[in-house]
N, C-alpha and C positions, 0 to 999 in steps of 0.2 A: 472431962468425960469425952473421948473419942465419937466423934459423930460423922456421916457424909450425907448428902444429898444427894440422891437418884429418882430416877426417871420408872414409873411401873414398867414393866414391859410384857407382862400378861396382857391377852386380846379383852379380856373381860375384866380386868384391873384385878385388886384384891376381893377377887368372890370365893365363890367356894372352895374350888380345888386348889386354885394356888396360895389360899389362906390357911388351907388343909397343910398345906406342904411346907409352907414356910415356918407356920407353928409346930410341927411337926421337928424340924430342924433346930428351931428355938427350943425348943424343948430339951433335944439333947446337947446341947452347945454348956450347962455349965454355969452360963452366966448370965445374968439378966440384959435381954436387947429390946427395943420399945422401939416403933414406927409412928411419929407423928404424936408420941409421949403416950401410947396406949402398950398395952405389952404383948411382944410379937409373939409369945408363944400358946397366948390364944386365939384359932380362929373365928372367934364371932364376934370378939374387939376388933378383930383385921376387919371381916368383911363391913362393922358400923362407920369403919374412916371414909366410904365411898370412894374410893381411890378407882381411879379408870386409867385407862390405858395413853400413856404421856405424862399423867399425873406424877408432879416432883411431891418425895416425900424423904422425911427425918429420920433415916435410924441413928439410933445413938447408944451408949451401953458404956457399959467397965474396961471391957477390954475390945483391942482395936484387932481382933482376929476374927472376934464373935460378932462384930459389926458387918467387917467386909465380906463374911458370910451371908449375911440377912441379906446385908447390902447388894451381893450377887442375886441372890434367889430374885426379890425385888425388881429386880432388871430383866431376869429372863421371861418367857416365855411361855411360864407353867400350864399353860391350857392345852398348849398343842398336842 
């Protein structure tokens, strides 16, 4: 199972809107991706991980497209 470790990089970690957006994207991806073994394409799983901003965390999934996906969003910025 393809997985990477990265770095939050939302100012407010995995809260609202960037749990909004990232499950949002899980959602249409296809295939099953999970952050920290919760599944990413719900945001209220996202926002129970507490994940804050430098926070390293697990995506992991079937296919390694639908990961580096999650894997980007996770890194960005989504609050801005």
């Amino acid at each position: 199972m393809p997985s990477k470790s990265v770095a939050v990089g939302s100012s407010v970690g995995l809260h609202a809107r960037p749990a909004a957006i990232i499950a949002a994207a899980a959602e249409d991806l296809g295939s099953a991706v999970t952050i920290n073994g919760v599944d990413s394409s719900s945001s209220l799983m996202l926002m129970t991980l507490g994940a804050k901003l430098g926070d390293t965390v697990e995506v992991a999934g079937d296919d390694q497209s639908a990961v580096d996906k999650i894997a980007s969003l996770v890194e960005q910025d989504l609050d801005a």
